[in-house]
C-alpha positions in Angstrom: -37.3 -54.9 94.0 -40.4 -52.9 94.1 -40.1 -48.9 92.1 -39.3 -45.8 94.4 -42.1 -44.2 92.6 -44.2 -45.2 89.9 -44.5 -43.0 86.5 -47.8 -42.8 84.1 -47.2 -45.1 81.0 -46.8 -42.6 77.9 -47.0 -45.2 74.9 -50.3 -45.5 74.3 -52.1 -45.5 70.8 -54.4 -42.8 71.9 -51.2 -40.5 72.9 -49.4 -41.3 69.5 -51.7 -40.4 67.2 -53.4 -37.3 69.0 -50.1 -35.6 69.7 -46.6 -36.6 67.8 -46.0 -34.2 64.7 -46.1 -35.7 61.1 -43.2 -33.6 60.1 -40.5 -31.6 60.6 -42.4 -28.0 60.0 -45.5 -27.2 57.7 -45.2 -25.8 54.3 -47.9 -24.4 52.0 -48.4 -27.8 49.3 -47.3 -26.2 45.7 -48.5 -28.9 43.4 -52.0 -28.2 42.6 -53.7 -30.8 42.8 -56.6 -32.0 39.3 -59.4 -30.2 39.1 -58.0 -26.6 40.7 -57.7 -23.4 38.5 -53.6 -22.8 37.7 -53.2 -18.9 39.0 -53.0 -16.0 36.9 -49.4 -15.8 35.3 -47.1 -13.0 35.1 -46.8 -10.1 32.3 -43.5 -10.9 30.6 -41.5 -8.0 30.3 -41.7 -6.1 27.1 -38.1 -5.3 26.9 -37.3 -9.1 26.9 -39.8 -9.6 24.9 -37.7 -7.2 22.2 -35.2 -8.7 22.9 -36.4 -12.3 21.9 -37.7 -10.9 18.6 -34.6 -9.3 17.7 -32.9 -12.4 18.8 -35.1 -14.6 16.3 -34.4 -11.7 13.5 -31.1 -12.0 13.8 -31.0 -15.7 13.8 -33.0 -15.6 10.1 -30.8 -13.0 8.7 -27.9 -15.3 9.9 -28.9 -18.3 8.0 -30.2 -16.5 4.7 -26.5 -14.4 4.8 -25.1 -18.4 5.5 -27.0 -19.4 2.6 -26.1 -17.1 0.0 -22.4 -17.6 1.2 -22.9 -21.5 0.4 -24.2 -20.3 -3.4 -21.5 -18.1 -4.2 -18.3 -20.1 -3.1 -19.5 -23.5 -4.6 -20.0 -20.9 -8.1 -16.5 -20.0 -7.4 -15.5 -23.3 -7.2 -17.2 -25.1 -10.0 -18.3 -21.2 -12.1 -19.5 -23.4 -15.1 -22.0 -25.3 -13.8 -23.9 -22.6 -11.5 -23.0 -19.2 -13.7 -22.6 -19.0 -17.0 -21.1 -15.6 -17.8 -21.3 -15.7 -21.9 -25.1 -15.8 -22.0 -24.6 -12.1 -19.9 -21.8 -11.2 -22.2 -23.9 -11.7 -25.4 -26.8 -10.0 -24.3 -24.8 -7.0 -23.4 -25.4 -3.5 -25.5 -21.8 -3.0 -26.6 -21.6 0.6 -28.2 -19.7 -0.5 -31.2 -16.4 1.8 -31.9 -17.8 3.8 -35.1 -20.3 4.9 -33.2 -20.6 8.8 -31.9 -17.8 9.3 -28.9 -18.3 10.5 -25.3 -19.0 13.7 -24.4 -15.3 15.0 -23.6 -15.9 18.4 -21.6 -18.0 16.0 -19.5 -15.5 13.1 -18.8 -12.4 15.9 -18.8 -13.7 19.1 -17.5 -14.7 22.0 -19.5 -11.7 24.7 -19.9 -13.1 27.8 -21.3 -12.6 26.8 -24.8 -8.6 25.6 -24.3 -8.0 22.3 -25.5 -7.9 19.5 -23.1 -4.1 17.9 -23.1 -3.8 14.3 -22.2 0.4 14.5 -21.4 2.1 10.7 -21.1 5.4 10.2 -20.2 6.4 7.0 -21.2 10.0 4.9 -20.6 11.8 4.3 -24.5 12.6 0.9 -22.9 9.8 0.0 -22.9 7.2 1.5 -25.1 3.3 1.8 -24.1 2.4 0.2 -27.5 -1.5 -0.6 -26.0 -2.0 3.4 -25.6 -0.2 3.7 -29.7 -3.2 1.6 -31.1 -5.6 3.2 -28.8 -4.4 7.2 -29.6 -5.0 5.9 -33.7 -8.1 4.5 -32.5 -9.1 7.7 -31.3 -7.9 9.5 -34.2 -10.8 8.4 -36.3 -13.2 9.3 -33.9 -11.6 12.9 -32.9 -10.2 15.3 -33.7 -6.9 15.1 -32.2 -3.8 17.1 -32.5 -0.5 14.5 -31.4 3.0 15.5 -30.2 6.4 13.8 -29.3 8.9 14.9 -27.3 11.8 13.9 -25.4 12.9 14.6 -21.9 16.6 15.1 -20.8 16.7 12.2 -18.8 16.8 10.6 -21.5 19.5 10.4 -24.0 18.7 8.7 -27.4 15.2 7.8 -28.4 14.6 5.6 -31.6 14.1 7.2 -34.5 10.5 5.4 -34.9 9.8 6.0 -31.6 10.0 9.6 -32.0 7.7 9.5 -35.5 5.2 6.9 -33.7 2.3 9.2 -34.3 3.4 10.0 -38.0 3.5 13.2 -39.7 0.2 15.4 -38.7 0.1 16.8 -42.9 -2.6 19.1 -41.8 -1.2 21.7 -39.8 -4.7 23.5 -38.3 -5.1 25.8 -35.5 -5.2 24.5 -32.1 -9.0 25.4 -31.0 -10.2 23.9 -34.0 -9.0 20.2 -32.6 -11.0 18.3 -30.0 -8.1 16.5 -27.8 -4.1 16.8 -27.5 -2.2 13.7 -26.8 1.2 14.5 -26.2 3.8 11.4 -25.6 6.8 12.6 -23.6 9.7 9.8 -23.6 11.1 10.3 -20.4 13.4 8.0 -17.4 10.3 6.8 -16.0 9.4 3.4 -14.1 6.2 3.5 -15.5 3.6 5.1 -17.5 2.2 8.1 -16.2 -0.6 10.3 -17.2 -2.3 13.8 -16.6 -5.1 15.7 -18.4 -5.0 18.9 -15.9 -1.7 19.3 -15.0 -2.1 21.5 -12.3 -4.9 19.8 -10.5 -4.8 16.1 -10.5 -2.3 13.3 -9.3 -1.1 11.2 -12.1 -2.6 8.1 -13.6 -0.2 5.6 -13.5 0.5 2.3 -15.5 0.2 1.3 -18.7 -3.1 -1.0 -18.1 -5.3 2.1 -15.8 -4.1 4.5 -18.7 -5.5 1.9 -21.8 -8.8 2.1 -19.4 -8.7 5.7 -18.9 -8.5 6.6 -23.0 -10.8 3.6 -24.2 -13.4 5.0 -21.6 -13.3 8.1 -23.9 -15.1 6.1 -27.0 -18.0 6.3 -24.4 -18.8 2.1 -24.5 -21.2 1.3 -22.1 -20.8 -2.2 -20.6 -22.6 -4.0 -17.7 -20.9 -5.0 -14.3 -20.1 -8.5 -15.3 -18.7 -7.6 -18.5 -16.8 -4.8 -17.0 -15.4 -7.3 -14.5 -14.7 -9.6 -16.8 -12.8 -6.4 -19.0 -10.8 -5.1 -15.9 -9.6 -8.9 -15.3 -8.1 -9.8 -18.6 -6.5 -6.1 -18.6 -4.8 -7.0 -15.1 -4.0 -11.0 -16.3 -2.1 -9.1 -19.7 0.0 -6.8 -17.4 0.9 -8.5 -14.6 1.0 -12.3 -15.8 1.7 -12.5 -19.4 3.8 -9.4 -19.6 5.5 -9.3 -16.3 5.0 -13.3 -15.3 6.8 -16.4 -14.9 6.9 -18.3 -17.8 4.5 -20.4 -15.9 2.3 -17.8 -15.9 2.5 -17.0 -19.4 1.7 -20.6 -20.2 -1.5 -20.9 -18.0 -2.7 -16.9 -19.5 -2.4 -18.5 -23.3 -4.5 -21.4 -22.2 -7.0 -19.2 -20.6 -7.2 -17.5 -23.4 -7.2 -20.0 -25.9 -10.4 -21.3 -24.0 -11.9 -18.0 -23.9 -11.4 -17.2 -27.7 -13.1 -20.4 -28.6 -16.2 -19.2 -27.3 -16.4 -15.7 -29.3 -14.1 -13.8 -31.8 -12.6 -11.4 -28.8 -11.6 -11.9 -25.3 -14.8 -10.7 -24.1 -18.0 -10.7 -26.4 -18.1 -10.2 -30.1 -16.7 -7.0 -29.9 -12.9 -5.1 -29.3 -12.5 -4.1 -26.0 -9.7 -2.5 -24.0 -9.1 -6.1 -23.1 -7.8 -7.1 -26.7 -5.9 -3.8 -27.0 -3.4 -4.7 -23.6 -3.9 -8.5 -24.3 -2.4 -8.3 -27.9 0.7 -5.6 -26.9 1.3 -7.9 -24.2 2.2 -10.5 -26.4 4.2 -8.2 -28.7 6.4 -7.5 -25.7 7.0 -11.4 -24.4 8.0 -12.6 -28.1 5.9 -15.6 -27.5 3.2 -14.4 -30.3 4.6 -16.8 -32.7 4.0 -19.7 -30.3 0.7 -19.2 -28.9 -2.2 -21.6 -29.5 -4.7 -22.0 -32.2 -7.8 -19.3 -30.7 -4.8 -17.0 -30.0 -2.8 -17.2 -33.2 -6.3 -16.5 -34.9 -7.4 -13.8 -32.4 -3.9 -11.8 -33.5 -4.6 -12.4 -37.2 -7.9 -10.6 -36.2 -6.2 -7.5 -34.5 -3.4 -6.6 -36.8 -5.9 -6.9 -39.7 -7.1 -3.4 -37.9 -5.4 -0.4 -39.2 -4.1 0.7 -35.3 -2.5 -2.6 -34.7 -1.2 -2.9 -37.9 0.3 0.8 -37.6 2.1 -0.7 -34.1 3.9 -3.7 -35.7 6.1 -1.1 -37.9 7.3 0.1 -35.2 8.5 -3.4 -33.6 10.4 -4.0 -37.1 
C-alpha cells in the first residue's frame, strides 16, 4: 500500500553526531587534571586554629596527669619497691628533745606578760596518760607551774589521779613560770583543751591534744615524716586503743615490722608517735603480749623518766 505522505529519514550518522546531547546538563569538570596549578587555598580561621592548639594542650596535660596517676597507685600498691620512706626518715633533721624549745608567745599568743594557761579537762575513766608523759616532758624544758582539780560532775577521783603531777616543792610567783598546765577531771566524752579560754573553740581528743603540746618542743620534721607521725598517732587511737581485737593484732605486727627497722616508730628519735603508741598499749592490757620489736620498744620508753613516772600511776 503506497504511504499518504512520505517523511525525511532522521537516522542518519551525520544527524546523530552533529546534534544529540552527550549528557543530561553541563557541569564545570572539578578534578584538575596533571600538570594544572591547585588554586589558592583558604585562610583557616584563627579562632579554630586556638582552638586546635588548646585541644592538643589539653590532650598532653591529659596523659602526663594519666601518667603520674599510673606512678603513684602502683607505689600504693606495692610502697616498697617504688618508695622507700626510711632513707627520707634518716636523712631528716630531727631537733632532738634537749634541745632549746619553741618560741611560746609565738605559737600561743603574747598576753601582756600573764601566763599562758593550757586548761584540759579530762574523763577519770579514762585517763589522758600520753599528755602525763608529755606535761613531764615539758617540765624539763620549761618552766611550768601544774594544777589538778576536780569538777562536780564528777564524784570521786583516785587518789593518784589527783597527785598525777606530784607535789610542785617550789612554791614561786606566777609570772616568774613560763606555761600553766592545769588538768581538770571532769564528766567528759573526751579530752578537751583550751589555751585562751575566751577566744578559741576547744581542741578535742587525746591524739590532736598529744600533737598540739609535742609541737611546743619546737621539732621540725619534713612532710613524709610528719605523715608518717600523724598516721601512727591516728593507728594508736582509733585501732589499737579503740579497735577490734583484729585490729589490735594487725597494729602490733605493723609495728613490730616498723621497729625492726629503727629504735622508734619513726626514725631514731621519740616522737609524739611513741608517746600515744606506748599509752595505747597501757590502756588495752595487751603490753605483756606484744611481739619482740614491741616488747623491746616499751623497755625503751619506760626507761625514760616520763614514762616511767606514768606506770605508778597504773599500779
Amino acid at each position: 500500500m503506497p504511504a499518504m505522505y512520505a517523511v525525511r529519514p532522521l537516522h542518519s550518522a551525520g544527524v546523530l553526531a552533529e546534534h544529540l546531547p552527550t549528557c543530561m546538563y553541563p557541569l564545570r569538570n572539578l578534578h584538575h587534571p596533571a600538570g594544572t596549578a591547585a588554586p589558592p587555598q583558604e585562610e583557616v580561621d584563627p579562632s579554630l586554629q586556638a582552638l586546635e592548639s588548646r585541644q592538643e594542650e589539653i590532650l598532653k596535660r591529659l596523659y602526663e596527669l594519666k601518667s603520674t596517676v599510673d606512678g603513684l597507685s602502683k607505689m600504693i600498691q606495692t610502697p616498697d619497691a617504688d618508695f622507700d620512706v626510711t632513707n627520707i626518715i634518716q636523712t631528716d633533721q630531727f631537733s632532738p628533745l634537749t634541745t632549746n624549745g619553741a618560741d611560746l608567745d609565738l605559737m600561743l599568743g603574747k598576753d601582756y606578760g600573764a601566763l599562758k594557761d593550757l586548761v584540759i579537762n579530762a574523763n577519770p575513766s579514762l585517763p589522758p596518760l600520753s599528755l602525763l608523759v608529755i606535761h613531764s616532758l615539758l617540765c624539763e624544758r620549761y618552766k611550768i607551774l601544774s594544777a589538778v582539780h576536780t569538777h562536780s560532775s564528777v564524784k570521786n577521783v583516785p587518789e593518784n589521779l589527783l597527785k598525777c603531777f606530784g607535789e610542785q616543792t617550789k612554791k614561786q610567783p606566777r609570772h616568774e613560770y613560763q606555761l600553766g598546765f592545769t588538768l581538770i577531771w571532769k564528766d567528759v566524752p573526751k579530752p578537751q583543751m583550751k589555751f585562751s579560754i575566751q577566744t578559741m573553740c576547744p581542741i578535742e581528743g587525746e591524739g590532736n591534744i598529744a600533737r598540739f603540746l609535742f609541737s611546743l618542743f619546737g621539732q621540725k620534721y619534713n612532710a613524709v615524716t610528719s605523715t608518717l607521725i600523724d598516721s601512727w598517732v591516728d593507728t594508736a587511737i582509733f585501732q589499737l586503743q579503740e579497735g577490734s581485737s583484729k585490729e589490735r593484732g594487725a597494729v602490733l605486727r605493723s609495728m613490730n615490722a616498723a621497729l625492726g627497722k629503727s629504735s622508734w616508730l619513726v626514725g631514731n628519735e621519740l616522737t609524739v608517735a611513741d608517746v600515744v603508741a606506748w599509752c595505747a598499749l597501757q590502756h588495752t592490757g595487751t603490753a605483756n603480749t606484744a611481739p619482740a620489736n614491741v616488747q623491746k620498744w616499751m623497755k625503751s620508753c619506760e626507761n625514760l623518766a616520763p614514762f616511767s613516772s606514768v606506770m605508778k600511776l597504773l599500779k
